[in-house]
C-alpha positions as a Python dict, from the first residue, in 0.01 Angstrom:
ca = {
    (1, 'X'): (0, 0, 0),
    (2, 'X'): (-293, -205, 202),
    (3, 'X'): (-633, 16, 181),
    (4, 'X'): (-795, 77, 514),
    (5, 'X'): (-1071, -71, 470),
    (6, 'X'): (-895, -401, 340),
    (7, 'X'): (-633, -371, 597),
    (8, 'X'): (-974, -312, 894),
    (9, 'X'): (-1131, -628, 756),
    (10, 'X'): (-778, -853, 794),
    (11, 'X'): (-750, -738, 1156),
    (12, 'X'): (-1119, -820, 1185),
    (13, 'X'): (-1073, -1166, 1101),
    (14, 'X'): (-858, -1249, 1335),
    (15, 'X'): (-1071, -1140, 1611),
    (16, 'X'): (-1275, -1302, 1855),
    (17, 'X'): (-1546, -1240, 2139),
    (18, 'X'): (-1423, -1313, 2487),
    (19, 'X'): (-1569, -1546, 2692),
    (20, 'X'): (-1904, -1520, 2921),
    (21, 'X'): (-1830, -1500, 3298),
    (22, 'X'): (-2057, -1389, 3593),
    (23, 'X'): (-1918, -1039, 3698),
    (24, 'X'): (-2026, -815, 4006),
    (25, 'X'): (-2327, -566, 3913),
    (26, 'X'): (-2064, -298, 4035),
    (27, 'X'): (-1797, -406, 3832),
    (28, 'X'): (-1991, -433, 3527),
    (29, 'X'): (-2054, -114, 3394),
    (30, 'X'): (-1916, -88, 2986),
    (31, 'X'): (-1921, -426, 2968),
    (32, 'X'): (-2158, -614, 2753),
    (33, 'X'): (-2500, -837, 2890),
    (34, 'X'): (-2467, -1208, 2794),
    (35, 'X'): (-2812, -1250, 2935),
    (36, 'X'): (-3172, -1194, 2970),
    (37, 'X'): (-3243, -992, 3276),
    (38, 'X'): (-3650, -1008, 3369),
    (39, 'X'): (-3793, -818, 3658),
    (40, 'X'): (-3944, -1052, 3945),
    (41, 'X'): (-4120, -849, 4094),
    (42, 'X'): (-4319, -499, 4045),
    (43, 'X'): (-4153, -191, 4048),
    (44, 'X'): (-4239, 27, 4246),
    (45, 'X'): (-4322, -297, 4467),
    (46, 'X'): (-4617, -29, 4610),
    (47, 'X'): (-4814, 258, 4525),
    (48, 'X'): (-4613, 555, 4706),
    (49, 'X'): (-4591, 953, 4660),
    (50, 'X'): (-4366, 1143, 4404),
    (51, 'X'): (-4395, 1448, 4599),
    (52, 'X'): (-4383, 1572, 4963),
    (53, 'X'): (-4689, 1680, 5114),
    (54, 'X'): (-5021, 1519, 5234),
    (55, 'X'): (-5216, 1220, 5099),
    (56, 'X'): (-5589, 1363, 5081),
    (57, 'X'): (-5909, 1218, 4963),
    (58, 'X'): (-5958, 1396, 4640),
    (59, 'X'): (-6321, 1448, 4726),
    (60, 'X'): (-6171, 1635, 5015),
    (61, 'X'): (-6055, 1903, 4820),
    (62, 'X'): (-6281, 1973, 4520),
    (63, 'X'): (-6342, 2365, 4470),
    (64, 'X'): (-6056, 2448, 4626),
    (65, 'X'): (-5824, 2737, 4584),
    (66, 'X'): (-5597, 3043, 4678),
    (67, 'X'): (-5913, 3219, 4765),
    (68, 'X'): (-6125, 2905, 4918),
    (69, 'X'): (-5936, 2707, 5118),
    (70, 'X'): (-5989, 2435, 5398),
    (71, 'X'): (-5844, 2316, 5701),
    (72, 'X'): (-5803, 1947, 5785),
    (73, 'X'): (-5677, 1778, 6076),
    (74, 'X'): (-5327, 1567, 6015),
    (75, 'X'): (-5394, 1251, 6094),
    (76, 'X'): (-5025, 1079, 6086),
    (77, 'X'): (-4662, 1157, 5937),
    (78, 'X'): (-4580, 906, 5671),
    (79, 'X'): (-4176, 877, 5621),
    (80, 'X'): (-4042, 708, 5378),
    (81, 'X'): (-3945, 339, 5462),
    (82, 'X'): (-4251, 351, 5683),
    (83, 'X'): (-4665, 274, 5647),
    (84, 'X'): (-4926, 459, 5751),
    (85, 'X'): (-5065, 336, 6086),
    (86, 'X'): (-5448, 285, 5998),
    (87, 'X'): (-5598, 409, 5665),
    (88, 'X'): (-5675, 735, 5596),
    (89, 'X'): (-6041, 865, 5618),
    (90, 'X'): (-6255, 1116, 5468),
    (91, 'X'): (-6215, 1490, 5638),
    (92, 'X'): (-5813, 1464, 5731),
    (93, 'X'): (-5508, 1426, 5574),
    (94, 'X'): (-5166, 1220, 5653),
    (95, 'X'): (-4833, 1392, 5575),
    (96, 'X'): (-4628, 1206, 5365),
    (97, 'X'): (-4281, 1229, 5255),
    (98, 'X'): (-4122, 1145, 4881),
    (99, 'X'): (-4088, 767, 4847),
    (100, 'X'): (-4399, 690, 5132),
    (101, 'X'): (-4633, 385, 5062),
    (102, 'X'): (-4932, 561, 4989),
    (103, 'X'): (-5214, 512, 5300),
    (104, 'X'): (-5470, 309, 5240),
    (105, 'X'): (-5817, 528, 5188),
    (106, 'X'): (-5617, 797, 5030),
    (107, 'X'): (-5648, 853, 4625),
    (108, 'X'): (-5461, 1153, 4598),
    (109, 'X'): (-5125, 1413, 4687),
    (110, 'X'): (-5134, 1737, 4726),
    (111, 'X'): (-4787, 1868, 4708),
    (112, 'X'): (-4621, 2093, 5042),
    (113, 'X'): (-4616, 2405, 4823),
    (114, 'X'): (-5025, 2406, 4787),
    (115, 'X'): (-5068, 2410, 5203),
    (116, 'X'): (-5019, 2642, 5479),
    (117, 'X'): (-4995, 2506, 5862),
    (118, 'X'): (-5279, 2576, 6087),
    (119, 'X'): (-5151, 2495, 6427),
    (120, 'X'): (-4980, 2185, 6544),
    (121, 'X'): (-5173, 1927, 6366),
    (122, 'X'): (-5439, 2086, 6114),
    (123, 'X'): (-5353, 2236, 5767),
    (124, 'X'): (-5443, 2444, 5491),
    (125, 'X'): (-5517, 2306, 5149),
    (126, 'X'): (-5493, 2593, 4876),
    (127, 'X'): (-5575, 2371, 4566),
    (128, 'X'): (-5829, 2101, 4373),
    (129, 'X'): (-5623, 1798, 4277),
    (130, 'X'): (-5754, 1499, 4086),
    (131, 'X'): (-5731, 1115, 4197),
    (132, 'X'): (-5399, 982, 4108),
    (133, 'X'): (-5209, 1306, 4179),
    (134, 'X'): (-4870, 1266, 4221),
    (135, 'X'): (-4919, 909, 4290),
    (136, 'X'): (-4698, 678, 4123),
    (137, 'X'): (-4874, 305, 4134),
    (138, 'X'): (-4738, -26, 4212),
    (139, 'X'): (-4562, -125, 3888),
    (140, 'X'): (-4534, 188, 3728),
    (141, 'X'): (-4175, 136, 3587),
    (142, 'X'): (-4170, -261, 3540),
    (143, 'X'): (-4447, -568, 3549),
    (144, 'X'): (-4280, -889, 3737),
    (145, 'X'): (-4188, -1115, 3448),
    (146, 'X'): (-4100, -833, 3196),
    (147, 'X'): (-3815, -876, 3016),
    (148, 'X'): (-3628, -587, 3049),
    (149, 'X'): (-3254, -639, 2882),
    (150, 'X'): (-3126, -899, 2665),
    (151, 'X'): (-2785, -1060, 2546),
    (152, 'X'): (-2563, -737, 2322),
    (153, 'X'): (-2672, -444, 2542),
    (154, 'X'): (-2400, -304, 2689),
    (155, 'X'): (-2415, -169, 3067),
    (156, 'X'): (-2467, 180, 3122),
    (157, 'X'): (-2486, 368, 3500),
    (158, 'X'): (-2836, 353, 3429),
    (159, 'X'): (-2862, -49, 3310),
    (160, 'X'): (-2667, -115, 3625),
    (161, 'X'): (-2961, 93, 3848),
    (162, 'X'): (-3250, -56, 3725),
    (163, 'X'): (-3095, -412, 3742),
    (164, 'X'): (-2962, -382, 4124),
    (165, 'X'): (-3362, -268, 4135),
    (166, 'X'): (-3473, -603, 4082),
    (167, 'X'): (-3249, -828, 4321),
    (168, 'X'): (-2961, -885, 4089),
    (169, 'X'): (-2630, -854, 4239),
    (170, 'X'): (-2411, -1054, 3942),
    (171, 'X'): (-2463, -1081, 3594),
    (172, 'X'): (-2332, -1275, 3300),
    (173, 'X'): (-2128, -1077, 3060),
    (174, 'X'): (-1826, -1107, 2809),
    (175, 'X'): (-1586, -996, 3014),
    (176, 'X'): (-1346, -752, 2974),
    (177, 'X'): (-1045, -762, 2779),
    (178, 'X'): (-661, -767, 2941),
    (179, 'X'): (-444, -569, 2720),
    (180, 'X'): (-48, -557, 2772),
    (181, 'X'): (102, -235, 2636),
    (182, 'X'): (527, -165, 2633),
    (183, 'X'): (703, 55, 2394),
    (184, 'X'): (1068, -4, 2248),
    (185, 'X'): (1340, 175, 2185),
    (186, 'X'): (1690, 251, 2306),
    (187, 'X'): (1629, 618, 2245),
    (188, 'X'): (1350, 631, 2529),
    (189, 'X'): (1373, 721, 2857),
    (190, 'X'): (1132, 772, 3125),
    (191, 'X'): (1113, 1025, 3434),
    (192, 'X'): (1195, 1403, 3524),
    (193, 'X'): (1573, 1380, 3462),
    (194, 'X'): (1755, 1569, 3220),
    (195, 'X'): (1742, 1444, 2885),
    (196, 'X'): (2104, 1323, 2742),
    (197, 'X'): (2169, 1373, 2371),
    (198, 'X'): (1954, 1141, 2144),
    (199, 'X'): (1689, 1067, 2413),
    (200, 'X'): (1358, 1124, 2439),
    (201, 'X'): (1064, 1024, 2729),
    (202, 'X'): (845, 777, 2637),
    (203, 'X'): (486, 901, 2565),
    (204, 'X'): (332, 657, 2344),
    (205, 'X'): (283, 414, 2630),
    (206, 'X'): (88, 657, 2889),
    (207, 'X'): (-137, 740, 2589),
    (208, 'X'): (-186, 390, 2479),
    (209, 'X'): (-245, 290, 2819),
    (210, 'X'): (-477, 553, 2870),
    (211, 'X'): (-659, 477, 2537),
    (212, 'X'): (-711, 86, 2664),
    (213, 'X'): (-862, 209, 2962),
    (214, 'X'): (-1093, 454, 2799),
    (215, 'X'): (-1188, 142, 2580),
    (216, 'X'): (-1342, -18, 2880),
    (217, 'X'): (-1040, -252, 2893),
    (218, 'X'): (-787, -325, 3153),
    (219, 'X'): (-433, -228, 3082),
    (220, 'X'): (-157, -425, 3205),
    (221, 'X'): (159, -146, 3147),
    (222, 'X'): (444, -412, 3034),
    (223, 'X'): (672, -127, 3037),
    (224, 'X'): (957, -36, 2865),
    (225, 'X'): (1162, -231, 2616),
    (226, 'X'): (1565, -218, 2504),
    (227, 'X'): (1673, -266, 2103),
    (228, 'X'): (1772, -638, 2202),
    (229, 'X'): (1588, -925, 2075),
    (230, 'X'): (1624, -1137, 2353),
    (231, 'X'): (1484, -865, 2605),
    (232, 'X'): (1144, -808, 2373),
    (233, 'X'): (1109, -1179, 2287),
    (234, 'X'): (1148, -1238, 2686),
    (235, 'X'): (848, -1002, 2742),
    (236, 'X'): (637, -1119, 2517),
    (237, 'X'): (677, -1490, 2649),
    (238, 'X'): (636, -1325, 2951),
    (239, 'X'): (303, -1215, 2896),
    (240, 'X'): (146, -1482, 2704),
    (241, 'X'): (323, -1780, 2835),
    (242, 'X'): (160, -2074, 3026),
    (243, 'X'): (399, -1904, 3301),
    (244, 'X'): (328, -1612, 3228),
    (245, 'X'): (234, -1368, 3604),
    (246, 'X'): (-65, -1130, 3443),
    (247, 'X'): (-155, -1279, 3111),
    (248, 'X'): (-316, -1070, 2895),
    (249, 'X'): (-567, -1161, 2605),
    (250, 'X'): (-402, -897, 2312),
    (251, 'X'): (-74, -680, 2338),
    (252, 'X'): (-61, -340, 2162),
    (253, 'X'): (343, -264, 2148),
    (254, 'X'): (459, 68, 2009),
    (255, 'X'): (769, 161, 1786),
    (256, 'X'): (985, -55, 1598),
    (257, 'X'): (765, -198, 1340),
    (258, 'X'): (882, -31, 1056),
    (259, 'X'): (1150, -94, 750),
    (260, 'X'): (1477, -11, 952),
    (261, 'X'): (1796, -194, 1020),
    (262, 'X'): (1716, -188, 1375),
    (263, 'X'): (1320, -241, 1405),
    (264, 'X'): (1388, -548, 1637),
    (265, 'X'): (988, -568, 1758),
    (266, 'X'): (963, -687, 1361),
    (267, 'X'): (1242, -944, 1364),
    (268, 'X'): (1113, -1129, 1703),
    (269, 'X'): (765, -1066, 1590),
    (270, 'X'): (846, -1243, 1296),
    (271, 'X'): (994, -1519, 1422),
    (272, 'X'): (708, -1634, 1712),
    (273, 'X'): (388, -1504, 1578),
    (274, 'X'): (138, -1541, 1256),
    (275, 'X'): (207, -1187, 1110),
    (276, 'X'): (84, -956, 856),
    (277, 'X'): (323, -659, 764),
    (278, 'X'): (90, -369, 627),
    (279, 'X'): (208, -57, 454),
    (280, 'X'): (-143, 94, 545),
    (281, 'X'): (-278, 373, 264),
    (282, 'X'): (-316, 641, 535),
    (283, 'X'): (-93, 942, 671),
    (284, 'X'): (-18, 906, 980),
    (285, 'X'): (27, 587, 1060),
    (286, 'X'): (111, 394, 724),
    (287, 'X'): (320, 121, 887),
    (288, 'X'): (71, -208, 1113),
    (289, 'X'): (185, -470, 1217),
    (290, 'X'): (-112, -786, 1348),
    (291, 'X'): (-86, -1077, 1394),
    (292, 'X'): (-137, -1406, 1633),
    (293, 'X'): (90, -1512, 1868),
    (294, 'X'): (52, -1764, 2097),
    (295, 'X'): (-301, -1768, 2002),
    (296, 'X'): (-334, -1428, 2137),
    (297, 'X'): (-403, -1093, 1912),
    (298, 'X'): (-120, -854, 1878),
    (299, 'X'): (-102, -532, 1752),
    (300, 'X'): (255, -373, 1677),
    (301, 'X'): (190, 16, 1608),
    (302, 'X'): (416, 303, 1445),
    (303, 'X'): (657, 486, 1655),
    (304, 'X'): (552, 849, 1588),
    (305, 'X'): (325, 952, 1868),
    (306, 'X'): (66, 1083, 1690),
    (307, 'X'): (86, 776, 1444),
    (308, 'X'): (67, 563, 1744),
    (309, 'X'): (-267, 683, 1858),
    (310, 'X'): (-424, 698, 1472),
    (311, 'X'): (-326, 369, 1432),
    (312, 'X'): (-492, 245, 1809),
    (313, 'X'): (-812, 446, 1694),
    (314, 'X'): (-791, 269, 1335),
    (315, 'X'): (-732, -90, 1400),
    (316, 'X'): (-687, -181, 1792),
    (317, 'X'): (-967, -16, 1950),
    (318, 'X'): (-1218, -146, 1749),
    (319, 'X'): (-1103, -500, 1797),
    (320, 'X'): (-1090, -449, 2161),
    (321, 'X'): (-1477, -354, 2137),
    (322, 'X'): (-1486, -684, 1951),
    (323, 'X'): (-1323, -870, 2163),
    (324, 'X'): (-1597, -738, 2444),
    (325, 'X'): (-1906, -811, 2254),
    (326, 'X'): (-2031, -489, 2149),
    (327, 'X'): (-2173, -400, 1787),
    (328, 'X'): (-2119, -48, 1707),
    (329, 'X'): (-1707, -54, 1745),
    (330, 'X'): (-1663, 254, 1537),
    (331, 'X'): (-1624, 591, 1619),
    (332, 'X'): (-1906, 834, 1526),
    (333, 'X'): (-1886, 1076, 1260),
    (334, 'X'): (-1998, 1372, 1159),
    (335, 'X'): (-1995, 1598, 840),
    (336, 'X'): (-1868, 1959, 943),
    (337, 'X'): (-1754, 2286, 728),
    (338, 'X'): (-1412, 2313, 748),
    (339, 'X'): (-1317, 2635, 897),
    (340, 'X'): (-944, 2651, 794),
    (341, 'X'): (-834, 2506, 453),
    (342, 'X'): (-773, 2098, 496),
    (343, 'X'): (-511, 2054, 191),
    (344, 'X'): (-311, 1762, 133),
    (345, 'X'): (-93, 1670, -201),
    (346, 'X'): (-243, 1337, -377),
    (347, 'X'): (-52, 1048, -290),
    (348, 'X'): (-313, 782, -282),
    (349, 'X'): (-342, 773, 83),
    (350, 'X'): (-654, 898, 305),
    (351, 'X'): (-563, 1164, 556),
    (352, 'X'): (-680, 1212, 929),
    (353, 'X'): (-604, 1560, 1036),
    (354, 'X'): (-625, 1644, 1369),
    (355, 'X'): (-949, 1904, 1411),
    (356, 'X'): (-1165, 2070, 1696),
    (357, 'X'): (-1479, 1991, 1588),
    (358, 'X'): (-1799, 2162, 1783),
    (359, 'X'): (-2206, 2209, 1738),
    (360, 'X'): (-2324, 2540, 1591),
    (361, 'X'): (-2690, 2617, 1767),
    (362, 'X'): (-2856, 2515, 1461),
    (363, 'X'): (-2727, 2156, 1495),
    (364, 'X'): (-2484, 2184, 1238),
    (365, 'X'): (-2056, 2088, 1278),
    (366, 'X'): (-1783, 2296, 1224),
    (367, 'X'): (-1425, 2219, 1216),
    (368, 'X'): (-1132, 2389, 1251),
    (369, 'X'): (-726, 2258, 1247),
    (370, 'X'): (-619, 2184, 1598),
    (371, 'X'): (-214, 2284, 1551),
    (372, 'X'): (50, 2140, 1371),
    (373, 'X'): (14, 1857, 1193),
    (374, 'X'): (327, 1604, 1208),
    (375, 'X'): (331, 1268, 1355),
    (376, 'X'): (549, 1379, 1616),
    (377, 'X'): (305, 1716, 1719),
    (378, 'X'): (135, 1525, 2031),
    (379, 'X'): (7, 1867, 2175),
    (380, 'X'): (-261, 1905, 1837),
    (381, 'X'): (-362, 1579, 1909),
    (382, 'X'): (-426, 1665, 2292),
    (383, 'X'): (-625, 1941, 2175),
    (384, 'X'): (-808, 1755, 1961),
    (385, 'X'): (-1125, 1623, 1939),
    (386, 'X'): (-1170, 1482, 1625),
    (387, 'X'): (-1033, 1335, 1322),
    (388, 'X'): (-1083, 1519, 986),
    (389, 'X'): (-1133, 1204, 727),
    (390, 'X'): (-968, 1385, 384),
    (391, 'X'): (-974, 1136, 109),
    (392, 'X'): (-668, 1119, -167),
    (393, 'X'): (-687, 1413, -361),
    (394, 'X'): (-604, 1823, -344),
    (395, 'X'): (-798, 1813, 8),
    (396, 'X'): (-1108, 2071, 119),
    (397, 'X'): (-1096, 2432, 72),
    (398, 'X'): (-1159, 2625, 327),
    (399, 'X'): (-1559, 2680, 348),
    (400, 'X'): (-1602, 2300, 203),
    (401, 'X'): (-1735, 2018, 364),
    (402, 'X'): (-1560, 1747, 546),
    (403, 'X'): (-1589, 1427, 767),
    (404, 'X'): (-1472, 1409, 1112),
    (405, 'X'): (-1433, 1124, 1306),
    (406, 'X'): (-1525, 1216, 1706),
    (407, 'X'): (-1262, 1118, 1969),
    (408, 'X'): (-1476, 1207, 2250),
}
């Protein structure tokens, strides 16, 4: 058997960061910046209010309070989007609105909740405030010419704000990975229709699928594939080939890459591509095949549902990640106590039992077994959110310490 970390690092070899292209700012969130993004201007571009209420001389209002207040005359309404129409002088106030340019002659806000009306066009001021309240200045988030993201980050909702705050409408990224995805086998079907003896619907490809997509990557659903070597070599050319209608830049296939008589994914696999057969020292998913073909990263997964998705966490997603540009491609972990009893028999494997893992108050993990445990049990796996990491060995009592891989 191939250790995992030996088998990680011979996927990892094999795998390459896409190339830079300019992308939309709205299409470009999860992907990775290829670029350094500086601000060209100020932002705020002006000095303007973080509150409602009235811009005020703070001279105007020293002493003040609940029990000493003062009226002053309002000299203009302030929206935001709009200026003040003459600056502000000393003895009146302008009402102003979140987001306002701040009036000239006015140092200070004080906020709606300190006033009263007093009429039509005087009010009350309730409260001392200092110069500078509530007044956010010109340049108060970024200097023009600061650089303010560089080439690895990758784009969050909040990445994407602050650049579409300083003009950019495009940006240069590695951009993001086309992944073809069909399962095999004669036994699967898809659909509501009755099942007829030996079938069984096809679930590894909706998960796989869905797993792509989580990854930030598109999936292109290849759909589903007969036990007949001309069908599956067909696709494959299909997808990679100069021809080819949507090609893809890796294929994850699912089922028939293991040792039987009628694993036909192996045979044309092994045939066309560059491949690497791994019996993979881990329960589930022992059996991986990778490999190049066509110059393109393929990665032929177990059958067992479960094993399927192990496998995908293991070894595909993380060259996917690759493949985009980021750095941290693994999974976090954490070390929780394991609630129920994690045992396993040695048999020189590592384990990954499916847990619900969740935060005590006190910051520390807990873990507890998520249902049954089989490669075929996909409903512990939907309940899941974690992987318990059990090394080879008599496994952790119950009470003990383990660490858990987080799927979400």
């Amino acid at each position: 058997m191939t250790p995992l970390d030996e088998a990680q690092a011979r996927v990892a070899r094999d795998i390459s960061v896409l190339p830079v292209v300019d992308v939309a700012l709205a299409d470009a969130r999860g992907l990775v910046l290829a670029e350094e993004i500086s601000a060209t201007e100020a932002i705020p571009p002006f000095a303007n209010t973080a509150m409602d209420g009235f811009a005020v001389k703070a001279a105007d209002t020293v002493g003040l309070s609940e029990s000493n207040v003062k009226s002053l005359p309002v000299a203009a309404t302030v929206a935001a989007g709009a200026v003040a129409p003459r600056p502000l002088e000393a003895g009146e106030v302008m009402r102003i609105m979140t987001g306002a340019p701040i009036p000239d002659g006015a140092d200070a806000i004080i906020m709606v909740e300190l006033t009263t009306p007093d009429g039509d066009d005087r009010v009350e001021l309730r409260a001392e405030v200092p110069v500078g309240n509530h007044i956010r200045p010109a340049g108060d988030d970024l200097q023009a010419g600061t650089a303010i993201f560089g080439p690895g980050e990758e784009l969050s909702p909040a990445h994407i704000g602050v650049i579409a705050s300083v003009g950019r409408e495009t940006v240069k990224v590695h951009r993001r990975p086309r992944v073809g995805v069909f399962s095999t086998g004669d036994e699967l079907t898809v659909g509501p229709a009755a099942l007829q003896p030996g079938q069984i619907r096809d679930s590894n490809r909706p998960s796989i699928v869905a797993l792509v997509e989580e990854a930030g990557c598109e999936a292109v659903n290849l759909g589903l594939l007969r036990d007949d070597e001309a069908e599956i070599e067909s696709a494959l050319r299909g997808a990679l080939g100069d021809d080819a209608a949507t090609p893809v830049d890796a294929l994850v296939t699912s089922g028939g890459v293991s040792m039987g008589d009628f694993d036909f994914v192996k045979r044309v696999l092994g045939r066309l591509g560059d491949m690497n057969w791994m019996q993979v020292a881990i329960k589930p998913a022992k059996p991986l095949a990778f490999g190049m073909l066509m110059g393109t990263p393929i990665f032929g997964l177990p059958g067992n549902p479960v094993s399927s998705m192990v496998s995908f966490e293991l070894f595909a997603r993380p060259s996917l990640l690759t493949m985009m540009g980021r750095s941290n491609i693994r999974r976090p972990t954490v070390t929780a106590l394991a609630e129920d009893a994690l045992l396993r028999p040695p048999d020189g494997k590592t384990h990954f039992a499916r847990v619900i893992v969740e935060p005590e108050a006190d910051g520390a993990w807990r873990a507890r077994l998520a249902g049954g445990q089989g490669s075929h049990q996909l409903t512990a796996m939907a309940r899941a959110n974690g992987l318990a990491v059990i090394p080879d060995g008599d496994g952790v009592q119950a009470g003990g310490r383990v660490k858990v891989m987080l799927l979400n």
